[in-house]
N, C-alpha and C positions, 0 to 999 in steps of 0.2 A: 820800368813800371813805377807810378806812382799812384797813393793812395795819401785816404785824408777823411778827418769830416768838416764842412762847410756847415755856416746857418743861412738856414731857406723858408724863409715866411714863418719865420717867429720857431724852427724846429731845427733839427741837428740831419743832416743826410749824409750817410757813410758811402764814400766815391773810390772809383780805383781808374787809373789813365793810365793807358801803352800806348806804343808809338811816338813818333817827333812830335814836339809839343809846337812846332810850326806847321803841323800840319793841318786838314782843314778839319776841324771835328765832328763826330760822328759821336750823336750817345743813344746808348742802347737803354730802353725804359719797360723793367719787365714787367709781367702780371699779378694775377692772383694769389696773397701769401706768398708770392716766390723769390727768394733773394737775389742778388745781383748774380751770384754763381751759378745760378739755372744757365745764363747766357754761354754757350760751348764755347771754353777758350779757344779750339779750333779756328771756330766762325771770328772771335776776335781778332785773333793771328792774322788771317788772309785777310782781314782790312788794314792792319796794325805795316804788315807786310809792302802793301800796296802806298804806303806814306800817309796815311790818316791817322788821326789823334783820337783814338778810340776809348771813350770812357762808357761806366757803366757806373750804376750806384743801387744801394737798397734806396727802395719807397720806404714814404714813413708806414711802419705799423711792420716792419720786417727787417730782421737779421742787424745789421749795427746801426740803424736809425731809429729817430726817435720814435717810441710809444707812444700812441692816443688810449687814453683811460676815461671813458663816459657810459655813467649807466644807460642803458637803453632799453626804447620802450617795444621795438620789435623785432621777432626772429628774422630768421632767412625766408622763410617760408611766409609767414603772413607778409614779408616785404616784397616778396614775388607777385601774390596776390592784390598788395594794394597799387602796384607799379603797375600791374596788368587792367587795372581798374582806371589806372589815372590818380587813385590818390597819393596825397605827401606821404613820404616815408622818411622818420624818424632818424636821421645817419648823423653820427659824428663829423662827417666834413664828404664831400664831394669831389667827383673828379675837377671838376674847377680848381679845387685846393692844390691836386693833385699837379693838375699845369702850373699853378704861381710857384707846387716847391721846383718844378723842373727849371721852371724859369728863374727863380730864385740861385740854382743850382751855376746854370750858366751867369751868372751875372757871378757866384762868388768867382768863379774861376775866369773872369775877366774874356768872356765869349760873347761875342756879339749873335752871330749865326751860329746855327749848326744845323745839320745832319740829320734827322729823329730815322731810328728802328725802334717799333714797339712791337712787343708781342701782347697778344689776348686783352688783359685790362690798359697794357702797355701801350697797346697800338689804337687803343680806346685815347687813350690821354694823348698819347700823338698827335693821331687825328685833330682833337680839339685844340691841343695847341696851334696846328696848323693852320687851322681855321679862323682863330680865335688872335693869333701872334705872329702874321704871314713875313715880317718884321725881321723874326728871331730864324724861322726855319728857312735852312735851302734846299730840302729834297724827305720826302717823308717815306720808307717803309714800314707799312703794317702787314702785321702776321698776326694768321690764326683768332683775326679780329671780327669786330662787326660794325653796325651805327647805331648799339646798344636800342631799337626800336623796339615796338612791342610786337610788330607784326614777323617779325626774325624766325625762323622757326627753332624749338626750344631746343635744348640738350637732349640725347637721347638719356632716360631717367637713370641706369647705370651709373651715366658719368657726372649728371648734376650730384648725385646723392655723394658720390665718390668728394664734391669738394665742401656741401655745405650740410652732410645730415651729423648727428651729434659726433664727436669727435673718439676714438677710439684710445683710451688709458693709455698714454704712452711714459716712462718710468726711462727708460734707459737707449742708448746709444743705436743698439742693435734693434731694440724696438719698434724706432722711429724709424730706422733704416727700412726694414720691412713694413710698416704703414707704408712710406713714401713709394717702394717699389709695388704694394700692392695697387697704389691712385694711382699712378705712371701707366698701371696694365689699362685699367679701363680708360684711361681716356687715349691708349692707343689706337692706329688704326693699324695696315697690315706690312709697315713695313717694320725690321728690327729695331727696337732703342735703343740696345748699348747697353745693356745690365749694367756691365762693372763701371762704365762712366757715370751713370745714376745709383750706383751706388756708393761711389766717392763723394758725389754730389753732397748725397744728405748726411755724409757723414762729415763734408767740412761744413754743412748748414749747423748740422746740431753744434760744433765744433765750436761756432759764429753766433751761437744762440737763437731759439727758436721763439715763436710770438703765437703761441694758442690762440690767442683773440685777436690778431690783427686780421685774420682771412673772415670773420666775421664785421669787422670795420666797414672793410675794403669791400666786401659785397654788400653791404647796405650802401655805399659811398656811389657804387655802381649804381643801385637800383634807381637810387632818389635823384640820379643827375638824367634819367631819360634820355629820349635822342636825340643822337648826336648831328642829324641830319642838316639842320639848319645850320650850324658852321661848317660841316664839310661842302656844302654848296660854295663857300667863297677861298677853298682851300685853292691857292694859285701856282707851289711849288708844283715841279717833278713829283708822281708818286706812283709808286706799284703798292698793290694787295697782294700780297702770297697766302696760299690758304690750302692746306690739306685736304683732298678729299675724300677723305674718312677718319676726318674728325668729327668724333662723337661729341663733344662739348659746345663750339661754337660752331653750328653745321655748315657747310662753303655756300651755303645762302646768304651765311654772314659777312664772310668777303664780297661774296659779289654784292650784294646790296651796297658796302664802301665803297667799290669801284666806281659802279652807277651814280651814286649821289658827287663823289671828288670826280670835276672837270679833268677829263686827259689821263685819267688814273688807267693807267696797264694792270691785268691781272693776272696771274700767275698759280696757276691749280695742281700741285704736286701730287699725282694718285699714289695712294696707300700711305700716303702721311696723314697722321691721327693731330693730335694737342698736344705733341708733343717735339722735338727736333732731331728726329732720327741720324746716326753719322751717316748715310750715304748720304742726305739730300745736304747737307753741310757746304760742298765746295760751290755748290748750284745757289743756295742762298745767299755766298759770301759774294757772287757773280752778279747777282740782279741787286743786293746791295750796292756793291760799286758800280755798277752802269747808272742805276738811277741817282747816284749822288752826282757821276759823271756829267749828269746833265745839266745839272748846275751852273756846269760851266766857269764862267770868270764870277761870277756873281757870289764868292763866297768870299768872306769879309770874317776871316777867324779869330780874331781880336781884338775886344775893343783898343778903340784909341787912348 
């Protein structure tokens, strides 16, 4: 295993690789405020396993990459409302940014292709890279995602409040540890999450250092890039949508609407999976990740020349 931080469009991204580094890479790009370590080493393994060059890294505004520091003029809430309106919303940077650091990412690490898994905001940025960089990607999985539209149907309010209403005093270790299991509950659906694996979780998060205001960045960065529809129409790789169906957060409207819009896109509806990555459904993810990279075929070109 190796790890590192590279520079990606002018910022610092904290990276960690397993597997042969001749193999053909896969990076996994996660969501909302969530650090690289959200991704279940598990799930990492059976691709790692399998002879893929599996990397993962923090987005900027979480855990060892770099901070964005800008005042700003709107909350979560009026940027909800002016998104839903059609008006400009006020962000620090966009998911646009959010694909040049990825793609910046793969350029330090000398990758021509790769792979993309994205979960939630992850599989938002995916998407568009895909769209937007047909070039770069050979096979795209998004999870627990959407086409960030307006017409999507919303969170059920529980679990939006769970990620953007005021933040609750957190001081100490054990603190956070508990916030973090208390969000993980609501945005569950009805299968087990793994307590003690999420609770490891946030205590190598805190560990790794935490970013109170980057999950308000990151959702205005959301609001103000709108849909995504228009580049997932010219998406050409292999792609499946995997998507919970009882997730409370981004509802399986939101998958299916990505599948519809990406030509040839397979969907994938796992019942009693929430916004979350329960361990049962773990060996079944790691499964449809490599079928769909599978299909790629010869057409993966892992290093630049």
């Amino acid at each position: 295993m190796q790890s590192g931080t590279v520079s990606s469009n002018g910022i610092e991204l904290f990276y960690e690789s397993r597997g042969p580094e001749s193999g053909e890479p896969i990076v996994f790009v996660m969501g909302l405020s969530a650090q690289m370590v959200f991704w279940p080493d598990p799930l990492l393994d059976i691709l790692a396993e399998r002879g893929y060059r599996v990397i993962r890294f923090d987005n900027r505004d979480v855990g060892k990459s770099s901070r964005i520091r800008r005042r700003l003029k709107h909350g979560p809430l009026t940027a909800i409302m002016r998104g839903y309106l059609g008006l400009s919303v006020d962000a620090p940077y966009t998911l646009h940014d959010m694909v040049a650091d990825t793609l910046g990412l793969l350029d330090a690490l000398n990758i021509e292709r790769a792979h993309l898994v994205g979960a939630s905001m992850g599989g938002m940025i995916s998407q568009l890279m895909a769209g937007k960089h047909p070039e770069r990607v050979l096979s795209l999985t998004s999870i627990m995602s959407s086409t960030n539209g307006r017409l999507v149907p919303p969170p059920k309010p529980a679990a939006l409040k769970a990620l953007v209403a005021p933040r609750a005093k957190v001081e100490t270790e054990d603190e956070f540890v508990a916030f973090g299991l208390s969000m993980m509950a609501k945005l569950a659906g009805t299968l087990p999450q793994g307590t003690k694996e999420l609770e490891a979780m946030y205590r190598l998060c805190w560990e790794r250092g935490i970013n109170p205001l980057g999950i308000r960045n990151q959702f205005l960065g959301i609001v103000a890039t709108g849909a995504l529809t228009p580049w997932l129409k010219k998406i050409s790789c292999p792609t499946t949508v995997i998507h919970g169906g009882a997730d409370p957060l981004i509802r399986p409207a939101g998958g299916k609407a990505s599948a519809r819009a990406i030509p040839g896109a397979k969907l994938e509806i796992i019942p009693g999976m929430g916004h979350d990555f329960p361990p049962s459904v773990i060996d079944r993810m790691g499964s449809l990740i490599a079928d769909t990279a599978a299909k790629a075929g010869s057409t993966a070109q892992p290093v630049m020349a």
